[in-house]
Structures are given as C-alpha cells and as structure tokens.
N, CA, C and O atoms as a GROMACS GRO file, in nm:
protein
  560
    1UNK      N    1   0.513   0.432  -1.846
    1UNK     CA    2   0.550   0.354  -1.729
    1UNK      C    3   0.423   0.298  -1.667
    1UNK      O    4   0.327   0.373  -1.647
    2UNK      N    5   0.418   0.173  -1.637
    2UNK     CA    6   0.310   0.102  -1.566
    2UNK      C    7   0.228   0.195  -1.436
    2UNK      O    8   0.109   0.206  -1.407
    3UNK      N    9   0.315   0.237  -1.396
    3UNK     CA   10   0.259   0.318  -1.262
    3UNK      C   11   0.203   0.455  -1.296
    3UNK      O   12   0.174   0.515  -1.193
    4UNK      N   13   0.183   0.512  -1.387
    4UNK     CA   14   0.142   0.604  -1.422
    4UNK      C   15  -0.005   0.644  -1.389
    4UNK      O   16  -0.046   0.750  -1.343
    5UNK      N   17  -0.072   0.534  -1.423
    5UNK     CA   18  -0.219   0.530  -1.386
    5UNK      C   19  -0.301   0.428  -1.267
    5UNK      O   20  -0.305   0.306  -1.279
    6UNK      N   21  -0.349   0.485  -1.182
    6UNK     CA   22  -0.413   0.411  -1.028
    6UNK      C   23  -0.534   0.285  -1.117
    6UNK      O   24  -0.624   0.302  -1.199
    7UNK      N   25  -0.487   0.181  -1.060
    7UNK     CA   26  -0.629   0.123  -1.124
    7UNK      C   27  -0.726   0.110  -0.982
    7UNK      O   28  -0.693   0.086  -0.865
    8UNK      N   29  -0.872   0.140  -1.051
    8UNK     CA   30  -0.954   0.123  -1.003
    8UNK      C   31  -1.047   0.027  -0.965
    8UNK      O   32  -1.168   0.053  -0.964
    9UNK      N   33  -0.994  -0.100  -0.930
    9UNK     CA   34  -1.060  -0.247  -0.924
    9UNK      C   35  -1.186  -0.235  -0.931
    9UNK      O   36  -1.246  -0.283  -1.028
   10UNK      N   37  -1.265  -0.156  -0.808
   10UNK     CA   38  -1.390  -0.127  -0.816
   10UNK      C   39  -1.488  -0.109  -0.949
   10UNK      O   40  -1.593  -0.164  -0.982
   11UNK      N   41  -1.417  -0.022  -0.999
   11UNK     CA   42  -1.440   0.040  -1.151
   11UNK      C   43  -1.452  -0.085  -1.273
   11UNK      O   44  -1.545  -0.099  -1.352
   12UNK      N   45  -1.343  -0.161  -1.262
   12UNK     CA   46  -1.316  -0.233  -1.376
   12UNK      C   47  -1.455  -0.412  -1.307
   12UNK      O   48  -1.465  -0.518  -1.369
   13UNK      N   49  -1.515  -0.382  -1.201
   13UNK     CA   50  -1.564  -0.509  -1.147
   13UNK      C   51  -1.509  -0.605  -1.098
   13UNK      O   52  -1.538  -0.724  -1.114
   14UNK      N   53  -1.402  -0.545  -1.017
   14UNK     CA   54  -1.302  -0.657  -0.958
   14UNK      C   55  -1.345  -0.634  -0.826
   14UNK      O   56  -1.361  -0.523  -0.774
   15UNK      N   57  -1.364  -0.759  -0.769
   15UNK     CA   58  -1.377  -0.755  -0.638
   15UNK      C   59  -1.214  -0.705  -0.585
   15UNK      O   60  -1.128  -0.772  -0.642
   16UNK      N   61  -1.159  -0.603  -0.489
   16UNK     CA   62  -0.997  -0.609  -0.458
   16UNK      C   63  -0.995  -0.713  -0.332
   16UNK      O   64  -0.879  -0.725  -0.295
   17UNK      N   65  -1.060  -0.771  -0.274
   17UNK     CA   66  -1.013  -0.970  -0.166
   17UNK      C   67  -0.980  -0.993  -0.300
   17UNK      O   68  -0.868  -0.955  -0.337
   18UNK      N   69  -1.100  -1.081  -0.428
   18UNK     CA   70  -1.065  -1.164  -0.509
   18UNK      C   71  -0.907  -1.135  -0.580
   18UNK      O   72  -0.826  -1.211  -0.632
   19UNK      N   73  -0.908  -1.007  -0.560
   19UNK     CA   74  -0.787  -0.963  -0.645
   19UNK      C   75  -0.656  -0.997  -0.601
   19UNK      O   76  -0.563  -1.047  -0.665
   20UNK      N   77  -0.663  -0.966  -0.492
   20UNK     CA   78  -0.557  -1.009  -0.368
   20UNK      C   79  -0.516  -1.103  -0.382
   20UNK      O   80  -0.404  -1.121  -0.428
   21UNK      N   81  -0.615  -1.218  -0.338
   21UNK     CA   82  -0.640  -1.352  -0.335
   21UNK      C   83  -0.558  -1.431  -0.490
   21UNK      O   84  -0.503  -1.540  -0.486
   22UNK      N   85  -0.570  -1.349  -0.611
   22UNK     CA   86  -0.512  -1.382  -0.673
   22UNK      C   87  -0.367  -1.335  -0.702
   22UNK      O   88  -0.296  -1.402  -0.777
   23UNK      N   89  -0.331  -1.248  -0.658
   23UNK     CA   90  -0.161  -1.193  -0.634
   23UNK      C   91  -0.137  -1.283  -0.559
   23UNK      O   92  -0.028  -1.331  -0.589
   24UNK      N   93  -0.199  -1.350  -0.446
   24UNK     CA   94  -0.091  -1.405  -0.371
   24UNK      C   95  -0.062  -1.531  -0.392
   24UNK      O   96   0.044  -1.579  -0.351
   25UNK      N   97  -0.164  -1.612  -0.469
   25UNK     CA   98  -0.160  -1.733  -0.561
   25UNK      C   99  -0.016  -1.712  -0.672
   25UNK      O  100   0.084  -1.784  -0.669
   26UNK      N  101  -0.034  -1.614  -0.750
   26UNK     CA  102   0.036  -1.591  -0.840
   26UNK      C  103   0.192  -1.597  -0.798
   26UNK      O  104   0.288  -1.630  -0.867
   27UNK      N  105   0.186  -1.554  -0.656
   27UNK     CA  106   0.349  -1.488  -0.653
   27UNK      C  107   0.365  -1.659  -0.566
   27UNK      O  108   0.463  -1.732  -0.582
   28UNK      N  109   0.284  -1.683  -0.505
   28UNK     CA  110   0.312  -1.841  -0.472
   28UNK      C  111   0.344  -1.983  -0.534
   28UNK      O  112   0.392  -2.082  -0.479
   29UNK      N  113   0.301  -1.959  -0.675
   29UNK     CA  114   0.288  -2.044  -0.809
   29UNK      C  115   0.428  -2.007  -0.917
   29UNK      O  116   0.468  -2.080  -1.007
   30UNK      N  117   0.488  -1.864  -0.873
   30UNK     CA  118   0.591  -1.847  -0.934
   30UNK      C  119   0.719  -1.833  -0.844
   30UNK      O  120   0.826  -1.800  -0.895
   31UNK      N  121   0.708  -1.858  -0.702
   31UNK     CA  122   0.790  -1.905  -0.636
   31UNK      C  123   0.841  -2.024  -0.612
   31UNK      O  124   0.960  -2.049  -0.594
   32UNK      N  125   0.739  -2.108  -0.612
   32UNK     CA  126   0.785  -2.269  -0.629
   32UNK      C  127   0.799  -2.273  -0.764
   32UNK      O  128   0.888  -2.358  -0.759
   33UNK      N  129   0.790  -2.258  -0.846
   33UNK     CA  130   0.891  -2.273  -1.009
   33UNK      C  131   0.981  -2.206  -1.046
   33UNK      O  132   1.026  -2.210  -1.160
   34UNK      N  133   1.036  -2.112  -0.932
   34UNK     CA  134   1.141  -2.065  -0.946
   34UNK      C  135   1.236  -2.147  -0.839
   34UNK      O  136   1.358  -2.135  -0.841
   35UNK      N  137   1.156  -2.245  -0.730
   35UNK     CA  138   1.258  -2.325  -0.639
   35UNK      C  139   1.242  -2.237  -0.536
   35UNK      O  140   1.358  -2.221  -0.499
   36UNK      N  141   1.187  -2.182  -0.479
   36UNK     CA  142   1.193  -2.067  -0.376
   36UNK      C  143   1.069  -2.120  -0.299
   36UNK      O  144   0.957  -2.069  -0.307
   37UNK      N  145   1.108  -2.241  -0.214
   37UNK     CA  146   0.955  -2.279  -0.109
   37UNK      C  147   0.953  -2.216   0.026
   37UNK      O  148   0.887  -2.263   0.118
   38UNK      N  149   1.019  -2.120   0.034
   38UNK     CA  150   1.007  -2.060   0.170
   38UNK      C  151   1.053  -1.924   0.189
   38UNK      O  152   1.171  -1.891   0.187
   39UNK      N  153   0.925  -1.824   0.214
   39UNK     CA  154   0.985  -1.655   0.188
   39UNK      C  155   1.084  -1.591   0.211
   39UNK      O  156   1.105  -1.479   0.166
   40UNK      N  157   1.214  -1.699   0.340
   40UNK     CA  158   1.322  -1.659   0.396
   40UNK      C  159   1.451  -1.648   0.220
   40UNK      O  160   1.542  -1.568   0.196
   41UNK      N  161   1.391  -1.777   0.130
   41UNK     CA  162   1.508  -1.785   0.041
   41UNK      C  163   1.445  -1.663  -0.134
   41UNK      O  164   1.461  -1.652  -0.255
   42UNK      N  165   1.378  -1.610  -0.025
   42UNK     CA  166   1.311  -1.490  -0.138
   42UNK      C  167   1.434  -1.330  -0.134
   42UNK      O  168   1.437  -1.260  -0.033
   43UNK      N  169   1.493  -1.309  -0.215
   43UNK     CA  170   1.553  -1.156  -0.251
   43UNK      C  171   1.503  -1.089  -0.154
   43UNK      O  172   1.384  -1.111  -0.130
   44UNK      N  173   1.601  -0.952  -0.038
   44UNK     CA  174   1.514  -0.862   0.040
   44UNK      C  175   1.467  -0.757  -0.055
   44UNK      O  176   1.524  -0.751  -0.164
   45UNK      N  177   1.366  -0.670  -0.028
   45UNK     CA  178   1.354  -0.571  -0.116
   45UNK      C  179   1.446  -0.492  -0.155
   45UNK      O  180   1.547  -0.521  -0.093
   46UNK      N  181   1.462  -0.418  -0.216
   46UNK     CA  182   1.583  -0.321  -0.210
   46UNK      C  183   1.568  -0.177  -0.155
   46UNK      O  184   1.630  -0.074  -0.181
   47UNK      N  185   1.459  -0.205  -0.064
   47UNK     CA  186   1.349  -0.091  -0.052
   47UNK      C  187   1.390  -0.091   0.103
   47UNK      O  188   1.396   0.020   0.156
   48UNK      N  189   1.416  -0.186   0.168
   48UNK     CA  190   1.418  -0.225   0.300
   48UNK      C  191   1.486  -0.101   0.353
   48UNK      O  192   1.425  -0.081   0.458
   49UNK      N  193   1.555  -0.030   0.345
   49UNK     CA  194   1.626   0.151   0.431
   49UNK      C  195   1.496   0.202   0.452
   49UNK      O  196   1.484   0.248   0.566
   50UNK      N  197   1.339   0.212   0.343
   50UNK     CA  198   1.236   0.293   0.391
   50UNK      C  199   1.136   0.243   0.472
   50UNK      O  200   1.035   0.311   0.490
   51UNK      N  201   1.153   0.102   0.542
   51UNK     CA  202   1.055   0.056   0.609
   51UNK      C  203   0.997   0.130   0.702
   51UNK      O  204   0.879   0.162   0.696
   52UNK      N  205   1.119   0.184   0.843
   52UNK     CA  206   1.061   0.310   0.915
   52UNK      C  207   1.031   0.460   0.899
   52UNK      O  208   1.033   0.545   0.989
   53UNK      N  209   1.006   0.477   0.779
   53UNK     CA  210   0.955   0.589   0.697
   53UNK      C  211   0.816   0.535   0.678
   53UNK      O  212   0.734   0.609   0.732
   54UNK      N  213   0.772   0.448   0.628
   54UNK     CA  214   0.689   0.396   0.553
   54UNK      C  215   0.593   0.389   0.688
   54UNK      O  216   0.497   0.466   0.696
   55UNK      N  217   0.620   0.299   0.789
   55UNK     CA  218   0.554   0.293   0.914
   55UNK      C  219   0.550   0.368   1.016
   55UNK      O  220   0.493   0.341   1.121
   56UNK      N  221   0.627   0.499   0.983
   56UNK     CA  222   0.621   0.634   1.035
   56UNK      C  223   0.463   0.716   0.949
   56UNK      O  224   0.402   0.814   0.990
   57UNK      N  225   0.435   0.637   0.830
   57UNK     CA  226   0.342   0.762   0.778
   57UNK      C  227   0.210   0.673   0.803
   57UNK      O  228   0.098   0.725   0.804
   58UNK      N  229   0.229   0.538   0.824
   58UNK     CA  230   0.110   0.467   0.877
   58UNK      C  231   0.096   0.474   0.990
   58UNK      O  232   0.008   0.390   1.009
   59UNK      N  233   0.130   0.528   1.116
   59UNK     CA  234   0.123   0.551   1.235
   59UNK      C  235   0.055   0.664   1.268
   59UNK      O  236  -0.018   0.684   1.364
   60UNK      N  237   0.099   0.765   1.139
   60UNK     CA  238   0.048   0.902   1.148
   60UNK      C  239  -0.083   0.869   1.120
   60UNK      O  240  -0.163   0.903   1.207
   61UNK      N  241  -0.131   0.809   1.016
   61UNK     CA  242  -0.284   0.790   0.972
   61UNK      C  243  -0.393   0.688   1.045
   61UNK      O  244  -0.516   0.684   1.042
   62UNK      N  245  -0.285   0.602   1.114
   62UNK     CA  246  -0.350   0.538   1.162
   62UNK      C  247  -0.510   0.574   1.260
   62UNK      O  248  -0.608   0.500   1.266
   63UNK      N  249  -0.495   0.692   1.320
   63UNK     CA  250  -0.626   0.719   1.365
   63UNK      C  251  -0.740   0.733   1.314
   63UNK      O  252  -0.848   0.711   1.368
   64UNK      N  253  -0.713   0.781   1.169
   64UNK     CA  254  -0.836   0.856   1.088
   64UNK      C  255  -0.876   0.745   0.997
   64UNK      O  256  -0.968   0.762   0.916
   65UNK      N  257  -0.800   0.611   1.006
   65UNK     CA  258  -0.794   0.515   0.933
   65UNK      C  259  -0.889   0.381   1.026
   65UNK      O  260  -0.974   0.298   0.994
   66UNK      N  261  -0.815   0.418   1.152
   66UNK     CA  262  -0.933   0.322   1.282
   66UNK      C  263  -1.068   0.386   1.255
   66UNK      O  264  -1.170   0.320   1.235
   67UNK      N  265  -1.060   0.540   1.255
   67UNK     CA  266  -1.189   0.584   1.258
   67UNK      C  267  -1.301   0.543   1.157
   67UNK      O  268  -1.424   0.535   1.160
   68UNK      N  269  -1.188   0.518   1.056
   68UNK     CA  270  -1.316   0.491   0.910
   68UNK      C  271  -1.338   0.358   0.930
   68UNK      O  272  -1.442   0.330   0.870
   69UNK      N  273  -1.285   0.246   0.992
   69UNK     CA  274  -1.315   0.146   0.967
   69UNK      C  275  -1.414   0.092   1.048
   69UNK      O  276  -1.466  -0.017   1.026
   70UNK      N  277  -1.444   0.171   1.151
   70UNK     CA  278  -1.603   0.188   1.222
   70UNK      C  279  -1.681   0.228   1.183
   70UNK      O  280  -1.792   0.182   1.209
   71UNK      N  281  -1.661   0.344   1.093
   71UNK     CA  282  -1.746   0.419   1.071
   71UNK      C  283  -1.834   0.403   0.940
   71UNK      O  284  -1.933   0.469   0.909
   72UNK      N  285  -1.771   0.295   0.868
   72UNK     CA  286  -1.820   0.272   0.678
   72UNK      C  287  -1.812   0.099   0.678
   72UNK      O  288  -1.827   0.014   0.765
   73UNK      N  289  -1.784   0.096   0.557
   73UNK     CA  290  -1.814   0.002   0.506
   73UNK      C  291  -1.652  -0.095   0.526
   73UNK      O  292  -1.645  -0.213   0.490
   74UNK      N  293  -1.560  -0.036   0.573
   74UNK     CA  294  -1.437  -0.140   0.598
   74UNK      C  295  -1.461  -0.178   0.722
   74UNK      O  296  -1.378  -0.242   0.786
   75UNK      N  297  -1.562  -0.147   0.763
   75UNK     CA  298  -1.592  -0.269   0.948
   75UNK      C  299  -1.563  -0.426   0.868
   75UNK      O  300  -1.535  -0.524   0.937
   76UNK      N  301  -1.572  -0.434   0.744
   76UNK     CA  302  -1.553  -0.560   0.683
   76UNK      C  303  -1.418  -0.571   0.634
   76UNK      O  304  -1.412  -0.657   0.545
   77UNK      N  305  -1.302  -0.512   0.660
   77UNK     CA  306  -1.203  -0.530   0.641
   77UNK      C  307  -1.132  -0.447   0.759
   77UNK      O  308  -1.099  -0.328   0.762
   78UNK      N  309  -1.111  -0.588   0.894
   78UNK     CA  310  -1.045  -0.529   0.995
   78UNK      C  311  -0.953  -0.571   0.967
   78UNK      O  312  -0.942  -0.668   0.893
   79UNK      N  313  -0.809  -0.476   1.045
   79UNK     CA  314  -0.705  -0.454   1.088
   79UNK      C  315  -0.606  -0.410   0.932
   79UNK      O  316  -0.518  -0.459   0.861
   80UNK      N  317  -0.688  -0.294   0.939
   80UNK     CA  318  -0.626  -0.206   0.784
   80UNK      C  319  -0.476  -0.242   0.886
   80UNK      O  320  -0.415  -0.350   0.890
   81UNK      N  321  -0.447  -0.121   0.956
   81UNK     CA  322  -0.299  -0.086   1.020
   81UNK      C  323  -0.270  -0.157   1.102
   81UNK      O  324  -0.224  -0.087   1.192
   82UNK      N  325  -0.269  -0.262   1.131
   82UNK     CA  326  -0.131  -0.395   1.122
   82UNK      C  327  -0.130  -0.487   1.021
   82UNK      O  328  -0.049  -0.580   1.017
   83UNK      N  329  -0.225  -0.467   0.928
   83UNK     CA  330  -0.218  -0.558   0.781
   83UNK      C  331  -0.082  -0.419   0.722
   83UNK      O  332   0.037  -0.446   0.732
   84UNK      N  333  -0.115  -0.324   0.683
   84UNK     CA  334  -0.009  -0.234   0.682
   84UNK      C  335   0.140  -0.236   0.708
   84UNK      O  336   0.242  -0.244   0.640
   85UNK      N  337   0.115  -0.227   0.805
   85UNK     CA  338   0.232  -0.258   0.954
   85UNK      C  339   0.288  -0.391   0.881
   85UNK      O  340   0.381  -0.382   0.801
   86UNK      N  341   0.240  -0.489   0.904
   86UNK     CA  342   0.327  -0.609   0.888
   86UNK      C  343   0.355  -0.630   0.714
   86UNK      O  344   0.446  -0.700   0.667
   87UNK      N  345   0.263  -0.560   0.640
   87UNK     CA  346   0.341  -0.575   0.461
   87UNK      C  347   0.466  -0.492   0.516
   87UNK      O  348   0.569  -0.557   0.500
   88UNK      N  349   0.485  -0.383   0.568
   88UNK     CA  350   0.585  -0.272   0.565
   88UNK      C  351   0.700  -0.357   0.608
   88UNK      O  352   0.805  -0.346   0.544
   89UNK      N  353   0.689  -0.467   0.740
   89UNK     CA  354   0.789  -0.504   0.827
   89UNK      C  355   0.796  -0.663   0.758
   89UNK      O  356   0.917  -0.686   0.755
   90UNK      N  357   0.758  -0.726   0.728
   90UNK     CA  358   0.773  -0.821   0.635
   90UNK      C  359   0.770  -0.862   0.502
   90UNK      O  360   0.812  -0.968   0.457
   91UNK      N  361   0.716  -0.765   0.440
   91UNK     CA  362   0.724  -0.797   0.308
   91UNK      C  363   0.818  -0.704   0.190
   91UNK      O  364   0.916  -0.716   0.116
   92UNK      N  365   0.731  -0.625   0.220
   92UNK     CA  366   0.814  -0.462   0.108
   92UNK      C  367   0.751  -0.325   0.148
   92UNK      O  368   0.632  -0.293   0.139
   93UNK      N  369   0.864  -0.245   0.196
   93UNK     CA  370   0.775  -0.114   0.208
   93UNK      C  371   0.708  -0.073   0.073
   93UNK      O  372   0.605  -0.008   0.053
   94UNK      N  373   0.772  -0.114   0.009
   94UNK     CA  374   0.684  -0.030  -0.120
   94UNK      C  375   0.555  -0.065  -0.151
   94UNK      O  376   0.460   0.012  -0.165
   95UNK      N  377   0.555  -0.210  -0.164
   95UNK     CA  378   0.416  -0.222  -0.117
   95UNK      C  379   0.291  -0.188  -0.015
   95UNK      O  380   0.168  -0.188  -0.021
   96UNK      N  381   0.362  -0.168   0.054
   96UNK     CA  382   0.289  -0.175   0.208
   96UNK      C  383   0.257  -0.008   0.172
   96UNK      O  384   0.141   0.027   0.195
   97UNK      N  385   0.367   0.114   0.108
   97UNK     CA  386   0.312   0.243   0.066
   97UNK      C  387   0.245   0.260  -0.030
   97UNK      O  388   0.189   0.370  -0.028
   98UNK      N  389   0.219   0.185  -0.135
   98UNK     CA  390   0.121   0.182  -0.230
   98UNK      C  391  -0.039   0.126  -0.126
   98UNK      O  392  -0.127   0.206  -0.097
   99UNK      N  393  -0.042   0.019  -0.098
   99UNK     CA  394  -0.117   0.008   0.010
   99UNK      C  395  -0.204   0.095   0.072
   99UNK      O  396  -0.325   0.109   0.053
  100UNK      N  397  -0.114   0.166   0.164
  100UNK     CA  398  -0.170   0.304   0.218
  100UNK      C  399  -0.198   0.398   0.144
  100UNK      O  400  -0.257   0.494   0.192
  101UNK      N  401  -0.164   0.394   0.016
  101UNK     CA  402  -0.217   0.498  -0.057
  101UNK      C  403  -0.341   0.516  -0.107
  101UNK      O  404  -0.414   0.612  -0.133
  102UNK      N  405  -0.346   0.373  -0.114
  102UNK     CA  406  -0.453   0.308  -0.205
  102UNK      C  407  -0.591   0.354  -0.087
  102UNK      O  408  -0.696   0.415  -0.111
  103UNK      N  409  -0.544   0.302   0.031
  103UNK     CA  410  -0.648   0.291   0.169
  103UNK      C  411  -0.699   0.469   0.200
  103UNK      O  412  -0.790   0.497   0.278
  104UNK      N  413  -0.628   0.561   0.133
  104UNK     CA  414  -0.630   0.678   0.194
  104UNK      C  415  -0.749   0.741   0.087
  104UNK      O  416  -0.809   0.844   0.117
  105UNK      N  417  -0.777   0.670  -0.039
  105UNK     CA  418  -0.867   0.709  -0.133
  105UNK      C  419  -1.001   0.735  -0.036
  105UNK      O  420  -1.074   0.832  -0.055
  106UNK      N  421  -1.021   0.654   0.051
  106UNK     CA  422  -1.157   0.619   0.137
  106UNK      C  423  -1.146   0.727   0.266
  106UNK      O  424  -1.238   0.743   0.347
  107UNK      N  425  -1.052   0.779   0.269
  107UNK     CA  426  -1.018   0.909   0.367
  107UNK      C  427  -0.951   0.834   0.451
  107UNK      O  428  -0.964   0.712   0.462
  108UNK      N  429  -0.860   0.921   0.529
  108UNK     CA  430  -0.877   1.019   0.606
  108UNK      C  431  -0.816   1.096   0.526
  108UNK      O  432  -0.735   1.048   0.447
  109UNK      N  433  -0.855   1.281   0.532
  109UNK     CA  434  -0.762   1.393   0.482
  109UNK      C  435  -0.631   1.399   0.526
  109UNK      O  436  -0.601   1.376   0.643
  110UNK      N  437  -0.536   1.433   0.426
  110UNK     CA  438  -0.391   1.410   0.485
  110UNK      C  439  -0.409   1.577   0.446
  110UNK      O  440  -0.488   1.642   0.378
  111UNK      N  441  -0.262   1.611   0.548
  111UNK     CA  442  -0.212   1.749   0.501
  111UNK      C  443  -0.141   1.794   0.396
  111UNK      O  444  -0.102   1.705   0.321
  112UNK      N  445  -0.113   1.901   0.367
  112UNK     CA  446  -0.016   1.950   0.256
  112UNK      C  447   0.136   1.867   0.289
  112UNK      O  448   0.200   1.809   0.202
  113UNK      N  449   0.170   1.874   0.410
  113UNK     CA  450   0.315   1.846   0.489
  113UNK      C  451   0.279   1.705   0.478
  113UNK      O  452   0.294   1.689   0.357
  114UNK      N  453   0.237   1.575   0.530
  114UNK     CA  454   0.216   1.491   0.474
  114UNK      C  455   0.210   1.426   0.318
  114UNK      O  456   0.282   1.340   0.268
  115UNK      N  457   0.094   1.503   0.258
  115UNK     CA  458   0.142   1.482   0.114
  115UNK      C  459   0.300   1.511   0.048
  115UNK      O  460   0.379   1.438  -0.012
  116UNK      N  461   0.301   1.596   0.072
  116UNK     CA  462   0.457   1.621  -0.001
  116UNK      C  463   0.556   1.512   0.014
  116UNK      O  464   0.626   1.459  -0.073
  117UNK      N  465   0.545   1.483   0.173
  117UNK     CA  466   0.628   1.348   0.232
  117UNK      C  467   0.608   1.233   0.133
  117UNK      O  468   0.711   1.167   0.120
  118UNK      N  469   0.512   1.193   0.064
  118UNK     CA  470   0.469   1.124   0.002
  118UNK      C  471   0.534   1.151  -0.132
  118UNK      O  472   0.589   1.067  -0.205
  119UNK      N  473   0.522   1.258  -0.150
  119UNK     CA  474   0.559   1.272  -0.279
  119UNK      C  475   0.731   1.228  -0.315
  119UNK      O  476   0.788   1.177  -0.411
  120UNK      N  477   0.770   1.277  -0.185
  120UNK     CA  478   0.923   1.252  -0.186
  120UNK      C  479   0.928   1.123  -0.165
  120UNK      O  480   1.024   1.071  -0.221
  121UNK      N  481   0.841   1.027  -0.088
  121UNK     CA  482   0.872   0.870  -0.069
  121UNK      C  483   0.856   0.832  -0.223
  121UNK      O  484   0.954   0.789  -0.285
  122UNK      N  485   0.740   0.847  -0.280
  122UNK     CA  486   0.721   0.839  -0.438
  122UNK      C  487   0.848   0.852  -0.527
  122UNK      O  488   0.851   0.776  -0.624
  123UNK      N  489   0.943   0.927  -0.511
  123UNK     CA  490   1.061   0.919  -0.589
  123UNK      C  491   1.167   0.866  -0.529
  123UNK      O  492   1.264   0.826  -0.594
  124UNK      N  493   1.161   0.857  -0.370
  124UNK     CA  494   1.254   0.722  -0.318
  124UNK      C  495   1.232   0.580  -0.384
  124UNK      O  496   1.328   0.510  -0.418
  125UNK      N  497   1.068   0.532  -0.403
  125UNK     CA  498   1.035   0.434  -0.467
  125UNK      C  499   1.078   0.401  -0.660
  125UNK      O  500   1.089   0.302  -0.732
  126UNK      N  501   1.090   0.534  -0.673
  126UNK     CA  502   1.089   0.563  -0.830
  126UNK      C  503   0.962   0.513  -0.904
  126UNK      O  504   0.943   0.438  -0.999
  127UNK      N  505   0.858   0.611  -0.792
  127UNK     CA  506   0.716   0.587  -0.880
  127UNK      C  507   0.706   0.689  -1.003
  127UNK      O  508   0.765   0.796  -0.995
  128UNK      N  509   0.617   0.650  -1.137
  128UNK     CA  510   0.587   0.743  -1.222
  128UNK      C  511   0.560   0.822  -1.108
  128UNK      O  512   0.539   0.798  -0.989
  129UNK      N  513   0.574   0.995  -1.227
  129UNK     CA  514   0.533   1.148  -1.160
  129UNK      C  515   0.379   1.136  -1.151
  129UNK      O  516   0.348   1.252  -1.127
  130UNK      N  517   0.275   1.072  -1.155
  130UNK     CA  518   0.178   1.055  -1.182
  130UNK      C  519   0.095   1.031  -1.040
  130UNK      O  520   0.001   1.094  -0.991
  131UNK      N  521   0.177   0.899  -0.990
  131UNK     CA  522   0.109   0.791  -0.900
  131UNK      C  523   0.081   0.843  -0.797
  131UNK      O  524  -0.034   0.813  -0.766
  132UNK      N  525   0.152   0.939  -0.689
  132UNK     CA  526   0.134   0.982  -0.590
  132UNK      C  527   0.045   1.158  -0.617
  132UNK      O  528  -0.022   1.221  -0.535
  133UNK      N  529   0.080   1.194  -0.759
  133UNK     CA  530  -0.008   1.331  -0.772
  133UNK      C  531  -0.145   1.284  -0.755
  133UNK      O  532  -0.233   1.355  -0.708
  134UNK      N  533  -0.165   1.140  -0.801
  134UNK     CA  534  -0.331   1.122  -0.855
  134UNK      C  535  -0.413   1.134  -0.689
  134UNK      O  536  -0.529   1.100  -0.669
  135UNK      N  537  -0.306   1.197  -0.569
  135UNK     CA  538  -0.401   1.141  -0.453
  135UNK      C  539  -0.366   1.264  -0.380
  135UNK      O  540  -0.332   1.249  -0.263
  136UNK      N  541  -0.369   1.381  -0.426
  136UNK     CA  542  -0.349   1.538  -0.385
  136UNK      C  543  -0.455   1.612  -0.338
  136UNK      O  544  -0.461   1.714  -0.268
  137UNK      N  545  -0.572   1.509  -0.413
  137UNK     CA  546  -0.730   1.554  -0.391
  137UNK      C  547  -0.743   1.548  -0.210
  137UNK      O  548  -0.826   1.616  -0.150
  138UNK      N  549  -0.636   1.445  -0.136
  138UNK     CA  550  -0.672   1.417  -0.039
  138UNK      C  551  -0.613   1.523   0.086
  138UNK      O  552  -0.637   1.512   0.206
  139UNK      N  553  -0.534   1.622   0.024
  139UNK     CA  554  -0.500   1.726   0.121
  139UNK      C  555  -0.615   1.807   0.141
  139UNK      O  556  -0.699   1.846   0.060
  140UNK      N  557  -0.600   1.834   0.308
  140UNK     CA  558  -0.737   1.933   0.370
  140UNK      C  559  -0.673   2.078   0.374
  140UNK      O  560  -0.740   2.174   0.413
   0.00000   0.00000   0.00000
C-alpha cells in the first residue's frame, strides 16, 4: 500500500514549498481537464464526519507547535495552525491529519493518550498499519 512508508522530502532533496507548490499545480491542471474550474464543483471528502476530530488534535498541539515555530527554523514557515486549521475546514481532514503528522516530526512530544488517538484516526482514514506507527518515537 502506498502509505506504508513516510517520505522524507528532505532526504530525497526536495525542497517540501517546491513540493507543495507542485501538488497544487498538479491538482489545478487536473481539475480544469476534468471541467472542474471552481473548488465548490469539486467531490466533498468522504472524510468530512472527522473534521472536528482532526481540529480537536490540532488545537491540542497547537501550543508546542507555536512554540517551535519561534523557536527553530519554521519562523520561516508562519502560521503552521491555521494553515492546518483551514486544510482541515476546507479542504480534507485527511489531509490536513497527515499534515500534522508530518509537522509533529519537528516536535512537539505528544503523549501515549494522544498517540493512540491517532492511531485510531489512522484507521478511520484507512491508513496502512505502518503510517501512523512510523511517529511513536514522538510519545514522551
């Protein structure tokens, strides 16, 4: 299954803006050739029941997540949690929880009780058994 393994943009020499930058080209370039010029005539997720789950666990992190972004090297990538926030409430929770998952590599420590939550959102999503174990390192 695709999700099995976290890629590491960093790792592979991907800038993740440039990367971005190109998902959102992509999904823009295959929306107008599918006839779809405006995100309202886009499919809802099917995900949409976990949005306030999803922005329940970014609310929780949100502090340790402000904190890092003063404190390191994401002072260059402000407003982690309402970039968050608004993938969750406009776009797809699932994205928006991969997202945060991704953001939590850089800390903050989550708990055991947190992780697990995760783990269970992970099979609400029907992520490989993989995707959400690979980030267990992050319980304190």
């Amino acid at each position: 299954m695709g999700s099995e393994r976290r890629l590491n943009l960093r790792s592979e020499g991907i800038d993740p803006r440039d990367w971005l930058l190109e998902v959102i080209r992509l999904c823009r370039e295959r929306l107008s050739t599918e006839g779809l010029a405006t995100p309202e005539e886009v499919e809802p997720s099917p995900y949409q029941h976990l949005t306030g789950v999803v922005l329940d666990e970014i609310m929780i992190v949100a502090p340790g997540l402000l904190e890092l972004a003063q404190d390191s090297s994401w002072k260059s990538i402000p407003g982690v949690v309402p970039a968050l926030s608004h993938t969750a409430m406009h776009a797809c929770p699932d994205l928006a929880f991969r997202f945060l998952l991704g953001s939590l590599t850089y800390g903050p420590q989550v708990t055991q009780k947190q992780y697990d939550r995760y783990v269970a959102l992970g099979i609400q999503f029907e992520y490989g058994r993989l995707l959400v174990a690979g980030y267990h390192h992050l319980t304190s």
